[in-house]
Residue, then its C-alpha position, 0 to 999 in steps of 0.5 A: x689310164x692316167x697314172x698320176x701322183x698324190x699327196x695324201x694328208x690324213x688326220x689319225x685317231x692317235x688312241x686308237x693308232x697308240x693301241x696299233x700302230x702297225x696295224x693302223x698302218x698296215x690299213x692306210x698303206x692297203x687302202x691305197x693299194x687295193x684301189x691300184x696304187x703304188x706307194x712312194x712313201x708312208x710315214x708318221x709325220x708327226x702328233x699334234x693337239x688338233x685346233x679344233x674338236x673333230x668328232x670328238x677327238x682333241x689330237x690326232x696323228x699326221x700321216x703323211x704319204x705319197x703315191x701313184x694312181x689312176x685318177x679314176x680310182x681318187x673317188x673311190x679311195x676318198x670314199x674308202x677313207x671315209x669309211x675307215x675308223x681310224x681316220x678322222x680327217x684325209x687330203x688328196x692333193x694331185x703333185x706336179x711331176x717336176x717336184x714329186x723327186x724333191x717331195x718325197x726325199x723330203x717325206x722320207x726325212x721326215x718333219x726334223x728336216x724341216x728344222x734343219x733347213x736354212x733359208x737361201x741367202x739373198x743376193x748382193x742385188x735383191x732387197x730384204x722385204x720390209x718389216x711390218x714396223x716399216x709399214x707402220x711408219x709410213x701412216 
């Protein structure tokens, strides 16, 4: 058995999770855990105009989770979510161990953390990347 973890990335009808949202989360977290997996996190990330139609629906609801399971039972999962309504697009990314720690604080903070975050300061000794004028200039 080979437990591993996943990023899952699902793409929500935001109608019907409006109507619902326990109970369209409720659903999410009990596919994933009558497939034998355990759930680190799961949580709205956030909802967006879509950048295409998909089935219909112009925005959708990001929900964002992460877990652990049996790489065999990924398929069957995949499939479930297929079935279920409420769901109009899902992503299954497999973690690297040495990371998963960092991904779900993150997860838990939420998108706002994002926002929040500052880039690291560059060192006395590396070049800041050029700038696409720069570029241009050299033609």
């Amino acid at each position: 058995m080979a437990l591993n973890v996943y990023e899952g990335m699902f793409i929500l009808d935001s109608g019907r999770f409006a109507r619902d949202p326990e109970g369209i989360a409720a659903q999410v977290n009990k596919l994933v855990t009558d497939a034998g997996g355990e759930i680190l996190v799961s949580r709205q990330w956030e909802e967006r105009r879509l950048a295409y139609p998909i089935n219909g629906q112009r925005k959708g609801l990001y929900w964002l989770m992460y877990f652990r399971l049996d790489s065999l039972n990924l398929a069957e999962l995949n499939r479930q979510f297929g079935l279920f309504d409420a769901n109009i697009r899902n992503l299954f990314i497999k973690i690297d161990p040495r990371i998963v720690d960092e991904l779900v604080k993150h997860a838990e903070a939420g998108p706002a953390a994002m926002q929040d975050r500052q880039l690291p300061e560059l060192d006395d000794d590396e070049e800041e990347m050029p700038s696409v004028d720069e570029y241009e200039d050299e033609e």
